[in-house]
PyMOL Python script that loads the backbone (N, CA, C, O; Angstrom):
from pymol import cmd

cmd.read_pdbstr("""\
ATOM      1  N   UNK A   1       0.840  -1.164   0.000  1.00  0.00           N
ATOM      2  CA  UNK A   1       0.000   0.000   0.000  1.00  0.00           C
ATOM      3  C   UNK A   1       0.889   1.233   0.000  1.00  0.00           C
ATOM      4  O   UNK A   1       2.105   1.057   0.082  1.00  0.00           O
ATOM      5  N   UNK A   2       0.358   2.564  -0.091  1.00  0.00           N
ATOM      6  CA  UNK A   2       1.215   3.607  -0.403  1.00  0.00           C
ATOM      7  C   UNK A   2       0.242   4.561  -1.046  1.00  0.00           C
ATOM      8  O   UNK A   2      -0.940   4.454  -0.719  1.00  0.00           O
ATOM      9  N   UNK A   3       0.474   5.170  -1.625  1.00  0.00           N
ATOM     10  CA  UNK A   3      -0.286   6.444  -1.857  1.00  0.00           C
ATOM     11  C   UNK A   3       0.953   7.585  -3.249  1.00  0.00           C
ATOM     12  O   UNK A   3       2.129   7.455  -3.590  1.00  0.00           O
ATOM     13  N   UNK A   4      -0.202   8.632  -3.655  1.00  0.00           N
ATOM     14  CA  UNK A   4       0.028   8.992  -5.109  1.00  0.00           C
ATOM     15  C   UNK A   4       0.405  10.299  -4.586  1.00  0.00           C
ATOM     16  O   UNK A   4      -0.004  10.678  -3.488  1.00  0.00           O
ATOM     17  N   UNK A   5       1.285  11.114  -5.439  1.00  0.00           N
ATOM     18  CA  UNK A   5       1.467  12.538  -5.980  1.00  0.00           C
ATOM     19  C   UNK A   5       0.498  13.205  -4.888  1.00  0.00           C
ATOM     20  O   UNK A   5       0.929  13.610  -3.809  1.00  0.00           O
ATOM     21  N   UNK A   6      -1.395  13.312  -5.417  1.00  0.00           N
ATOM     22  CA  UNK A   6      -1.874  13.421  -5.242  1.00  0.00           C
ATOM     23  C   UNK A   6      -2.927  12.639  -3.638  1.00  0.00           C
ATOM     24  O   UNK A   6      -4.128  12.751  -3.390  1.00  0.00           O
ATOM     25  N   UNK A   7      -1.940  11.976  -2.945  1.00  0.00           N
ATOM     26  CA  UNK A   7      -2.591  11.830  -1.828  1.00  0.00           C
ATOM     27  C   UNK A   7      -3.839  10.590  -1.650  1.00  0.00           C
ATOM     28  O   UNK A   7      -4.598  10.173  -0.774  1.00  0.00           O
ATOM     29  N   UNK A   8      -3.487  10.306  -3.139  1.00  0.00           N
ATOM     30  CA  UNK A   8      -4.743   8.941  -3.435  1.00  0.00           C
ATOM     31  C   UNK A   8      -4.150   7.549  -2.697  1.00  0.00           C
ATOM     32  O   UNK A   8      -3.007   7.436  -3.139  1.00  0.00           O
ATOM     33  N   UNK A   9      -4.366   6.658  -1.953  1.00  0.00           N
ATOM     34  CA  UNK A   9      -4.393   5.885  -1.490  1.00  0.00           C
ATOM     35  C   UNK A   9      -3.998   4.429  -2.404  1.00  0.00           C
ATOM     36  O   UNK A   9      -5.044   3.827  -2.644  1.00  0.00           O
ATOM     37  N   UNK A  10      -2.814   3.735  -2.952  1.00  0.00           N
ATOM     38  CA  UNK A  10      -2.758   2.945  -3.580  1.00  0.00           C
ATOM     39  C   UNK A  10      -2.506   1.386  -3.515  1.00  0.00           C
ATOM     40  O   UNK A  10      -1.501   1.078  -2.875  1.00  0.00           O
ATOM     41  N   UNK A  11      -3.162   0.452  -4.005  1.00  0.00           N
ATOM     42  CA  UNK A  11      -2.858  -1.153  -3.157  1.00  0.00           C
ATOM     43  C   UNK A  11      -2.451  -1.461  -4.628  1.00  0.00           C
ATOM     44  O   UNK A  11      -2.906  -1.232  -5.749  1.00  0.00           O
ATOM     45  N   UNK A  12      -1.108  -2.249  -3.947  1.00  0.00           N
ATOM     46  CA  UNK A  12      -0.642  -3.198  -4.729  1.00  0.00           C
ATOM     47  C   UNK A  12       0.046  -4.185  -4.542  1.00  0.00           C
ATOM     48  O   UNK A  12       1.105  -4.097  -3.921  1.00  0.00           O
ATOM     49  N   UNK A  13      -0.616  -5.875  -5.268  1.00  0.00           N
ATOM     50  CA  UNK A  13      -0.545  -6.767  -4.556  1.00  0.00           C
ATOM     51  C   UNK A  13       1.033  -7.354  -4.885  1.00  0.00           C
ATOM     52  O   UNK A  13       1.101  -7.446  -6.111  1.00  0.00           O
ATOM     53  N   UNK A  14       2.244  -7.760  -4.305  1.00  0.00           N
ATOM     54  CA  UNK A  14       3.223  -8.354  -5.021  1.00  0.00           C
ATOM     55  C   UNK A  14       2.986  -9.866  -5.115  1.00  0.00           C
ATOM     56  O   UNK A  14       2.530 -10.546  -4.196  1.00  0.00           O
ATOM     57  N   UNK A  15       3.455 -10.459  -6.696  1.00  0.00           N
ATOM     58  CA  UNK A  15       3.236 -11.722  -6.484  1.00  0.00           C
ATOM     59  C   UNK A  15       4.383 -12.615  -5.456  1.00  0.00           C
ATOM     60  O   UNK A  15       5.315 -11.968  -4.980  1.00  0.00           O
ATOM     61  N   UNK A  16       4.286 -13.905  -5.187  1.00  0.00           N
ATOM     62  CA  UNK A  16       5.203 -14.013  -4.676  1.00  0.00           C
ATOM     63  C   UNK A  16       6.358 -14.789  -5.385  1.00  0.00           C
ATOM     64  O   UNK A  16       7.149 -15.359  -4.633  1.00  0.00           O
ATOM     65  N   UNK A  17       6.565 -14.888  -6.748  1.00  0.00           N
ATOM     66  CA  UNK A  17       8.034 -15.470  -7.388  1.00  0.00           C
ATOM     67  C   UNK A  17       8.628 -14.443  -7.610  1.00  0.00           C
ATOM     68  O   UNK A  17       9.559 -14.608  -8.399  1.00  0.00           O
ATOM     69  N   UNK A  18       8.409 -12.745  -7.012  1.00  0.00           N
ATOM     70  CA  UNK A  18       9.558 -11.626  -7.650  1.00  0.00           C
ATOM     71  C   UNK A  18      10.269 -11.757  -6.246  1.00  0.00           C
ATOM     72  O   UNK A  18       9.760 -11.834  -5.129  1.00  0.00           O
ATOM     73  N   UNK A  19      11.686 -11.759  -6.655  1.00  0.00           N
ATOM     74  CA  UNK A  19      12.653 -10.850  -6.016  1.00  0.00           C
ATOM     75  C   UNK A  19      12.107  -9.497  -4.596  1.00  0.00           C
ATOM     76  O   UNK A  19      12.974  -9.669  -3.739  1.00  0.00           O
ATOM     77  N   UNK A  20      11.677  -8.994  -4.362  1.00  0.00           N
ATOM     78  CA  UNK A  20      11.293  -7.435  -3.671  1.00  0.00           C
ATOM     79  C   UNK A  20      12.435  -6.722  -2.916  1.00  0.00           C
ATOM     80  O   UNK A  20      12.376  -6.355  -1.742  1.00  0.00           O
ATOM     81  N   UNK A  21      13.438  -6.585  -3.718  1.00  0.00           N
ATOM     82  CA  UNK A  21      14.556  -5.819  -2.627  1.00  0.00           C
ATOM     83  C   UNK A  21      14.091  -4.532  -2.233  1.00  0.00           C
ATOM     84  O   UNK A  21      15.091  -3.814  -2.191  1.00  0.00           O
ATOM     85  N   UNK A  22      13.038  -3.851  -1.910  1.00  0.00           N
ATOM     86  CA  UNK A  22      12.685  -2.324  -1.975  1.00  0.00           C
ATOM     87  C   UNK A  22      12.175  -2.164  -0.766  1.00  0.00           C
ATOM     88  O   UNK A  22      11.363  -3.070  -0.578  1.00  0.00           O
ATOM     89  N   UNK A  23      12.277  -1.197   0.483  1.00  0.00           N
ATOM     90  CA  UNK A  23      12.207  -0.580   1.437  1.00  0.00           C
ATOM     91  C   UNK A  23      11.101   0.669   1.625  1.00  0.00           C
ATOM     92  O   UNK A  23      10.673   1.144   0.572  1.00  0.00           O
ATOM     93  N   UNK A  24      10.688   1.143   2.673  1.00  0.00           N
ATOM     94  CA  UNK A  24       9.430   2.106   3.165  1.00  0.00           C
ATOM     95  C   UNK A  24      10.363   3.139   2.064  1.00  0.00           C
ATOM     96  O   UNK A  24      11.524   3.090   1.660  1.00  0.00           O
ATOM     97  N   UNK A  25       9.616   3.743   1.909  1.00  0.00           N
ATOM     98  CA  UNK A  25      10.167   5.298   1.151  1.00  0.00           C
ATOM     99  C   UNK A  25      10.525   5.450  -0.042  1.00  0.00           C
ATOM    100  O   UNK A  25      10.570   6.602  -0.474  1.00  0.00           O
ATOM    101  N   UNK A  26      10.981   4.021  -1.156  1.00  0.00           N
ATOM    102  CA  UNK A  26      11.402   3.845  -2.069  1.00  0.00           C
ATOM    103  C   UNK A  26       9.930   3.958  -3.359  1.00  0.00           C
ATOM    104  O   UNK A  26       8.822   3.446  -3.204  1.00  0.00           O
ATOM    105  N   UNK A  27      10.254   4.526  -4.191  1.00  0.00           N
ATOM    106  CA  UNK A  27       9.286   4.818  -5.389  1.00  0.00           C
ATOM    107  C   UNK A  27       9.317   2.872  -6.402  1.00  0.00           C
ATOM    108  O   UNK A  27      10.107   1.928  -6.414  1.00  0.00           O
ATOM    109  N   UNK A  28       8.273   3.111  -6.920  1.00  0.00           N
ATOM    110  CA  UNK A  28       8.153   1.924  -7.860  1.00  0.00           C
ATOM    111  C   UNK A  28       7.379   2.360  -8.687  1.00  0.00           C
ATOM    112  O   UNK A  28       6.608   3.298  -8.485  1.00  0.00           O
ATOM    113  N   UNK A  29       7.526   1.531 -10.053  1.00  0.00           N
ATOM    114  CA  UNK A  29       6.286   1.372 -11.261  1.00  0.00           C
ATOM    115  C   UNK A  29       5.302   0.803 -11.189  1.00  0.00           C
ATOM    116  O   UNK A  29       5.310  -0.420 -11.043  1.00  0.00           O
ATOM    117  N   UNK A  30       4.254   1.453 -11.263  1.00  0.00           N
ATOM    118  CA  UNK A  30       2.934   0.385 -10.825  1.00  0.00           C
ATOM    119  C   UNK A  30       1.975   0.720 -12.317  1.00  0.00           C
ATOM    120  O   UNK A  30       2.226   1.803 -12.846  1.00  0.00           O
ATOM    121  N   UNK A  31       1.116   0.009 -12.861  1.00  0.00           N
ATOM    122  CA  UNK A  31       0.279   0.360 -13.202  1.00  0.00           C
ATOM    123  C   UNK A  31      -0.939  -0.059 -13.043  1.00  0.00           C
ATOM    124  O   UNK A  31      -1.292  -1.237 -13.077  1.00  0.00           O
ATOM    125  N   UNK A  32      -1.481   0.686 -12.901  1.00  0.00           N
ATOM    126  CA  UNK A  32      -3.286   0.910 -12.658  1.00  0.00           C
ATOM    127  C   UNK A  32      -4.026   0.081 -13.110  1.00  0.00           C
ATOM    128  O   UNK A  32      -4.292   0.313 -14.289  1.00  0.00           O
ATOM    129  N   UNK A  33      -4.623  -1.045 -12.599  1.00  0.00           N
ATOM    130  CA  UNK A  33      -5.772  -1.513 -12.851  1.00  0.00           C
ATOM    131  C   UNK A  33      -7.271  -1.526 -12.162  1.00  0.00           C
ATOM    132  O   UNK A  33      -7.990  -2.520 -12.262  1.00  0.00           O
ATOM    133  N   UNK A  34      -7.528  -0.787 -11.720  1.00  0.00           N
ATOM    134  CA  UNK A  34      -8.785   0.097 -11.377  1.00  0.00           C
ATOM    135  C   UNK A  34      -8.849   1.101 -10.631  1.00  0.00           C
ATOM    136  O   UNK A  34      -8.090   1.261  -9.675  1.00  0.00           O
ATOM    137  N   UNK A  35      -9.595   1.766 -10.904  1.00  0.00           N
ATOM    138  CA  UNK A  35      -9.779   3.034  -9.897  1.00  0.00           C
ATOM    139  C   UNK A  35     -11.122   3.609  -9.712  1.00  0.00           C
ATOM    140  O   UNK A  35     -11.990   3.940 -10.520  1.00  0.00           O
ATOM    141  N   UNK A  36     -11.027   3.649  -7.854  1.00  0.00           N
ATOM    142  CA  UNK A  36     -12.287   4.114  -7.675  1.00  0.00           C
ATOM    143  C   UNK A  36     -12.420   5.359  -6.810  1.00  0.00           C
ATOM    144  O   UNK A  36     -11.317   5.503  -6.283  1.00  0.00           O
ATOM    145  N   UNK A  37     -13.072   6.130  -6.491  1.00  0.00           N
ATOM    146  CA  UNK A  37     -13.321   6.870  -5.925  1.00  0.00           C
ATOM    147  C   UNK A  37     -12.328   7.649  -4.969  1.00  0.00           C
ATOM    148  O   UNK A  37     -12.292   8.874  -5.087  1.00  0.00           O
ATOM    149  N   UNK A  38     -11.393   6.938  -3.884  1.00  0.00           N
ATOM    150  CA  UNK A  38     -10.821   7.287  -3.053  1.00  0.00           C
ATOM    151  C   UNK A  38      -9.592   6.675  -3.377  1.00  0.00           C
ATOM    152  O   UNK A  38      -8.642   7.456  -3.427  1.00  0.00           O
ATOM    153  N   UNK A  39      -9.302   5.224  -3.662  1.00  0.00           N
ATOM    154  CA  UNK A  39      -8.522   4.409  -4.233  1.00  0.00           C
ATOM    155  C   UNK A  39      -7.928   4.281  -5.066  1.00  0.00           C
ATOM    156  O   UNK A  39      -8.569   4.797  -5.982  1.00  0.00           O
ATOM    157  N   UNK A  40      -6.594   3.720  -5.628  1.00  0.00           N
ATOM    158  CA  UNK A  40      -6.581   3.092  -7.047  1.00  0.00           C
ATOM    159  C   UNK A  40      -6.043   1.440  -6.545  1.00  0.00           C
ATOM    160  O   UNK A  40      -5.793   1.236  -5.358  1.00  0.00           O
ATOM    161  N   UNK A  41      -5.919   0.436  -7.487  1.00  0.00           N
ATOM    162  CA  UNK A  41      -5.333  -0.697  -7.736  1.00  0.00           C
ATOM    163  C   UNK A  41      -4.552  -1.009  -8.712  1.00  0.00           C
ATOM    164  O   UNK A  41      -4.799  -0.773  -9.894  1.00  0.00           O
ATOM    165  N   UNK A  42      -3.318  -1.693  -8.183  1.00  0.00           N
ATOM    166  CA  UNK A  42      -2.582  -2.110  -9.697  1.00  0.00           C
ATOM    167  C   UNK A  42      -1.343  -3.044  -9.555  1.00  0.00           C
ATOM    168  O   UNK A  42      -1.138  -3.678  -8.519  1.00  0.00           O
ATOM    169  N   UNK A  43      -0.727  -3.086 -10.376  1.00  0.00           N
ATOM    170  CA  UNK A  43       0.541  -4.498 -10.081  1.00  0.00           C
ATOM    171  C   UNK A  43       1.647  -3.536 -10.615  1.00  0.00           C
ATOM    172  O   UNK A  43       1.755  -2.447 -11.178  1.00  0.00           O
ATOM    173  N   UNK A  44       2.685  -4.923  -9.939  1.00  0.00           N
ATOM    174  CA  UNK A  44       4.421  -3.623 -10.691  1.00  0.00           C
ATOM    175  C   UNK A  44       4.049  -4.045 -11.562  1.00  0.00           C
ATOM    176  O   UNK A  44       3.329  -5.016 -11.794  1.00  0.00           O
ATOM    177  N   UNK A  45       4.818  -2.874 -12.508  1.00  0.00           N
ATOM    178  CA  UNK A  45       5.188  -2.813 -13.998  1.00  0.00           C
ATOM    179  C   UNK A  45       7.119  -3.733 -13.922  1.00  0.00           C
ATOM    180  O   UNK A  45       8.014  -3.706 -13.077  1.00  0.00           O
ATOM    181  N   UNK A  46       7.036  -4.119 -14.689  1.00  0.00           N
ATOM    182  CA  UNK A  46       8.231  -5.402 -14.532  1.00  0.00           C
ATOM    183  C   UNK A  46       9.225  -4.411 -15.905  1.00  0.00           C
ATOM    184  O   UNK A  46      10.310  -4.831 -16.306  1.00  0.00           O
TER     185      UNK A  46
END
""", "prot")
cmd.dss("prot")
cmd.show_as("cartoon", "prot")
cmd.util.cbc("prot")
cmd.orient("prot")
């Protein structure tokens, strides 16, 4: 979970065969697969 630019609230699920070397504070590629209201959803971009 984490949150946007804009303060939007973001979940994203990791699968579990990646690697995840990445820490609190660190940026990632995600892209968007839904968005609602308060929320968005989406997976890394690889």
């Amino acid at each position: 979970m984490g949150r946007t630019r804009t303060n939007r609230l973001t979940f994203v699920e990791i699968p579990k065969n990646i690697k995840f070397n990445y820490s609190f504070g660190d940026e990632i590629d995600v892209k968007i697969t839904a968005a609602r209201s308060f929320s968005l959803s989406g997976q890394i971009c690889k």
